[in-house]
C-alpha positions as CSV (number, residue, x, y, z in Angstrom):
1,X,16.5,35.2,65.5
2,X,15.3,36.7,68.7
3,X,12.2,34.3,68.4
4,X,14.5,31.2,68.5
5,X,14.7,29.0,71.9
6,X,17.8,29.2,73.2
7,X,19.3,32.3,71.8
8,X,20.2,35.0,73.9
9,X,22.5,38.3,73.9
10,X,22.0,39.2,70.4
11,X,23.2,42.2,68.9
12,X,26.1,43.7,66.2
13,X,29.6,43.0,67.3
14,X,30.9,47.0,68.1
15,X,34.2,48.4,68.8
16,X,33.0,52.3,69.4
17,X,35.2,55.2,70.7
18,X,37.3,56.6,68.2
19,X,37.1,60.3,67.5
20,X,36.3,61.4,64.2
21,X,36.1,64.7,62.7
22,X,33.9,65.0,59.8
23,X,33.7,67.4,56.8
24,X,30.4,67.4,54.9
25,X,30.7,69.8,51.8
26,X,28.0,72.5,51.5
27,X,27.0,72.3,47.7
28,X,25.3,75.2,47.6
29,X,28.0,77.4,49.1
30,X,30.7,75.9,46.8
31,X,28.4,76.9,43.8
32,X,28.0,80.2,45.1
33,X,31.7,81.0,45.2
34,X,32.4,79.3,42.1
35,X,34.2,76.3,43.8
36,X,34.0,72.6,43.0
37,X,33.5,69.7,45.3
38,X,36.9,68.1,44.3
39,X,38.2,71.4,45.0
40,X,37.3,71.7,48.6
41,X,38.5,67.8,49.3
42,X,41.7,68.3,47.8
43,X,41.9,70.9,49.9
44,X,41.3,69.1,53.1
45,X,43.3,66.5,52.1
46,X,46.6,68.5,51.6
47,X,46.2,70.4,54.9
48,X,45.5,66.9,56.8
49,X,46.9,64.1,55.6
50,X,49.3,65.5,52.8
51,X,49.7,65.2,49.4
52,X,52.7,63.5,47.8
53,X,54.6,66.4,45.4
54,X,57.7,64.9,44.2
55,X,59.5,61.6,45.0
56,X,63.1,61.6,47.0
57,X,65.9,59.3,45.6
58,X,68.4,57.7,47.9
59,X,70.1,54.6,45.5
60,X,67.4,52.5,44.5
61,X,65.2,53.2,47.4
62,X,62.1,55.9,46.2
63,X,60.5,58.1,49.1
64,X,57.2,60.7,49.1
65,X,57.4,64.0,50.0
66,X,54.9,64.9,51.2
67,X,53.5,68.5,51.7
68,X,51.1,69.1,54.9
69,X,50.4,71.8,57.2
70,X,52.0,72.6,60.4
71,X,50.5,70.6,63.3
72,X,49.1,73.9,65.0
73,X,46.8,74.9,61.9
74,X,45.8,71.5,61.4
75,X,45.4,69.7,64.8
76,X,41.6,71.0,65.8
77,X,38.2,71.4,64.6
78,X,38.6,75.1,64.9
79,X,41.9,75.6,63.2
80,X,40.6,72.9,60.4
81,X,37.5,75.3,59.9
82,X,39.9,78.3,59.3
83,X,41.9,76.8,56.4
84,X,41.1,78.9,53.3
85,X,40.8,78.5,50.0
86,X,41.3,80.4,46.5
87,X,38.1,80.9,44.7
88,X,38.2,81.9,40.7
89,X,37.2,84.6,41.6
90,X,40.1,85.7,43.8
91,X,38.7,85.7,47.1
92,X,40.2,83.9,50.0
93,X,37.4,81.4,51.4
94,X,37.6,79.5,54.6
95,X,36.4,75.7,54.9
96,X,33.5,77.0,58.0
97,X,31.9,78.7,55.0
98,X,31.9,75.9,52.6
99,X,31.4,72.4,55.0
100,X,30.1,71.4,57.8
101,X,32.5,70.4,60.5
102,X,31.0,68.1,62.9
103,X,33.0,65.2,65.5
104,X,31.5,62.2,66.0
105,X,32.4,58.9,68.0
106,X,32.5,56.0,65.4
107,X,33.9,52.5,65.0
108,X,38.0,52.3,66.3
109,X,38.5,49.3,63.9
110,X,37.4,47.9,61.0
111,X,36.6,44.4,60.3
112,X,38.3,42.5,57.6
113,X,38.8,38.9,56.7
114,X,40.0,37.6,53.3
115,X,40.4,40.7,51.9
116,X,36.8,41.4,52.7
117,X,34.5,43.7,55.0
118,X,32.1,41.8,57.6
119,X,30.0,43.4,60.1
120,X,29.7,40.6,63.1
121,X,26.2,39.2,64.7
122,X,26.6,37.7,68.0
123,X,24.7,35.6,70.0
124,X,25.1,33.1,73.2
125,X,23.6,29.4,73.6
126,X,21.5,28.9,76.8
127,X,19.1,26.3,77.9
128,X,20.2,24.5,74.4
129,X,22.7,22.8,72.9
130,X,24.5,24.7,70.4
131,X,24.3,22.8,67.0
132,X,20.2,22.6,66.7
133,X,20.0,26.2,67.7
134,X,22.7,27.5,65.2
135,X,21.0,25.2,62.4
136,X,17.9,26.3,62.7
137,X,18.5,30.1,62.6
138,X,20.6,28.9,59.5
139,X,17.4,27.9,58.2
140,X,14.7,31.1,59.2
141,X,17.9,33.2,58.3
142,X,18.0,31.6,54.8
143,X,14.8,32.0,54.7
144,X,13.7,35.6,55.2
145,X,17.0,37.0,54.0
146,X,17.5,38.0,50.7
147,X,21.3,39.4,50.4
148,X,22.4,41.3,46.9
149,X,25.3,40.4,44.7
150,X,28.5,40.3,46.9
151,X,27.0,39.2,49.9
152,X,27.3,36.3,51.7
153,X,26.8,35.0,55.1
154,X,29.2,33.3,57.4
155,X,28.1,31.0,60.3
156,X,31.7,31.2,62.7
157,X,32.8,31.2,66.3
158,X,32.1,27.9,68.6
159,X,29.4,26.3,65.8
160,X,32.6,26.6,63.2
161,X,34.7,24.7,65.7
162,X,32.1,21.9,66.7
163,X,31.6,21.3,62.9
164,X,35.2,20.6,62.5
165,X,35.5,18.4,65.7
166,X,33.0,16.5,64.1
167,X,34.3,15.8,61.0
168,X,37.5,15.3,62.1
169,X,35.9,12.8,65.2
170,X,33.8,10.9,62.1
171,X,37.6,9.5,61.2
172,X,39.0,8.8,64.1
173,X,35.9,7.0,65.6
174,X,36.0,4.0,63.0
175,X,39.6,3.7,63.2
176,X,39.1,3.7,67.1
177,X,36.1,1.0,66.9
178,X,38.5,-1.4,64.7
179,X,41.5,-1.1,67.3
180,X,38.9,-2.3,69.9
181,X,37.9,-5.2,67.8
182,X,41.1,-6.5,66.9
183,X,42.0,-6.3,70.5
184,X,38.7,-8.2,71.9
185,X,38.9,-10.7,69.2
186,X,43.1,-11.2,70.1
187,X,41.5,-11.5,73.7
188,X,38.4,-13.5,73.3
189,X,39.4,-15.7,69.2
190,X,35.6,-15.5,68.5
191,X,33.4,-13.2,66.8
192,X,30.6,-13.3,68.0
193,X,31.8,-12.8,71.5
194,X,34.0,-9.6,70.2
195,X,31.2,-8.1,69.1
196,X,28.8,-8.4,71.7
197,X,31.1,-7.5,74.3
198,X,31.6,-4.0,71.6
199,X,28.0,-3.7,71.5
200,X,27.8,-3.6,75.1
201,X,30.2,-1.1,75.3
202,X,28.8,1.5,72.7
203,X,25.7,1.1,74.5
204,X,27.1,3.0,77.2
205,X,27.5,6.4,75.4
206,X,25.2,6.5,72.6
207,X,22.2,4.4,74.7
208,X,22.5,6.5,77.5
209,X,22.1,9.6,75.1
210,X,19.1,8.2,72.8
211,X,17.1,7.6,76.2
212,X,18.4,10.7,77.7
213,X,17.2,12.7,74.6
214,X,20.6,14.8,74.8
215,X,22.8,14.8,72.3
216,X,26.6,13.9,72.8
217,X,29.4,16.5,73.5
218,X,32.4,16.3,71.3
219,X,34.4,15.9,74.6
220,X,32.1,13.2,75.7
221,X,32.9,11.4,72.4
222,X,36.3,11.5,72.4
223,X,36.6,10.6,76.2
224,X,34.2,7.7,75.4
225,X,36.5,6.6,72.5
226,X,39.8,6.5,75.0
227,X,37.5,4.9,77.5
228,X,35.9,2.4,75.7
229,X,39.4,-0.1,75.4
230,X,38.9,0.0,79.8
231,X,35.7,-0.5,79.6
232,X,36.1,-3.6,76.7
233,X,39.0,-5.3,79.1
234,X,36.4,-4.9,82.6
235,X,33.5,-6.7,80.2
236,X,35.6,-9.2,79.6
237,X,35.2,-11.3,82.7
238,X,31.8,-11.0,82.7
239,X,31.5,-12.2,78.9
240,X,33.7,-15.0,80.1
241,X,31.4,-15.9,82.6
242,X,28.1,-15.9,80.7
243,X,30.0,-18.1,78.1
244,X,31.1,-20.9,80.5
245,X,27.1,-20.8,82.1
246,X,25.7,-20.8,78.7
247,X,28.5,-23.9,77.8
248,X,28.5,-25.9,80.9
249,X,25.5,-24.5,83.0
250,X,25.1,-23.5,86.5
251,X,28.0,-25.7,88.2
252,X,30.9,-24.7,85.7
253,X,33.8,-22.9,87.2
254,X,34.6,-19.8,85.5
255,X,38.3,-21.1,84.6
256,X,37.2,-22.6,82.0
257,X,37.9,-21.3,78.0
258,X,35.2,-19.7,75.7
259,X,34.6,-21.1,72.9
């Protein structure tokens, strides 16, 4: 995507900072001492986080207890590394000798939606309007990536939004153009005069964008649509006039009716 005109800003959507403290089992110490993987997790698990023993009843309600250590053996890397465990054989073993204890600064938050895991791509618009440039990285992204089973790619954020504008301005626009006609024809009782003085008034917005070259905001269109009523009702003096000149020719008054 970085080879696309326009784009700019890329990069993975990251929320770093949070502490984490990390135990990586030694496999080859636990086989030495004769102690399993599961056995060293388990372990950790009940001296961190706790494990749930029993279950308290009060009425119908059902509550965990949970058995932990004390904060102070518990609460540092150093006092993590000094929890010991029983071997088979006996011997007292401490977690230092048996994992590798490390703290590193990972992601604060995961990111879910639907009941699903994303990892977000962001990217800013300049120099070009948004819905080409997002469409064709759609397109070279389709194209060179091959996801696996489970996968799927979202395009989201402001190109999500325009999509739905448009859709939603693809209903009201028709409805909007048919108010103005009724209206010019209730104004003007011919047809052919209704919809040149339309015409006229379309030309506006989407002529001034096919000789621009630019295509038309959503704003634009739906300022353009509230507009256009205004615009119909100033045109109509003018169409009144050309009518009466075309009718009567160049000495008619403009009172008179069009036809």
């Amino acid at each position: 995507m970085h080879d696309i005109r326009g784009v700019e800003d890329l990069g993975l959507f990251r929320v770093l900072g949070q502490p984490n403290l990390n135990s990586e089992v030694d496999r080859d110490q636990a086989a030495r001492f004769g102690t399993g993987v599961s056995d060293v997790q388990d372990a950790i698990q009940t001296a961190v986080g706790g494990n749930a023993l029993n279950q308290v009843l009060i009425g119908e309600q059902r509550f965990d207890l949970v058995l932990r250590y004390l904060p102070e053996y518990r609460n540092t890397k150093e006092a993590i590394e000094k929890i010991r465990i029983l071997s088979p054989s006996g011997e007292g073993v401490s977690l230092a000798q048996l994992t590798k204890v490390s703290e590193t600064d990972s992601g604060s938050e995961i990111y879910r939606e639907a009941n699903s895991r994303y990892v977000a791509v962001k990217f800013s618009v300049r120099g070009r309007d948004l819905g080409s440039t997002v469409e064709e990285a759609i397109g070279k992204v389709n194209a060179a990536v091959k996801l696996p089973q489970g996968y799927t790619i979202d395009w989201a954020g402001e190109y999500e939004s325009q999509k739905r504008s448009q859709h939603r301005l693809l209903l009201v626009l028709p409805f909007t153009i048919a108010v103005i006609y009724v209206i010019l024809y209730t104004m003007f009782k011919s047809v052919k005069w209704s919809l040149l003085t339309l015409t006229n008034v379309s030309w506006h917005l989407w002529g001034a964008s096919w000789l621009c070259s630019s295509p038309i905001p959503i704003s634009v269109s739906l300022r353009a649509s509230a507009f256009s009523h205004c615009s119909a009702c100033r045109y109509r003096p003018a169409s009144s006039w050309w009518s009466t000149l075309t009718s009567f020719g160049p000495g008619a008054t403009r009172r008179s009716n069009l036809p």
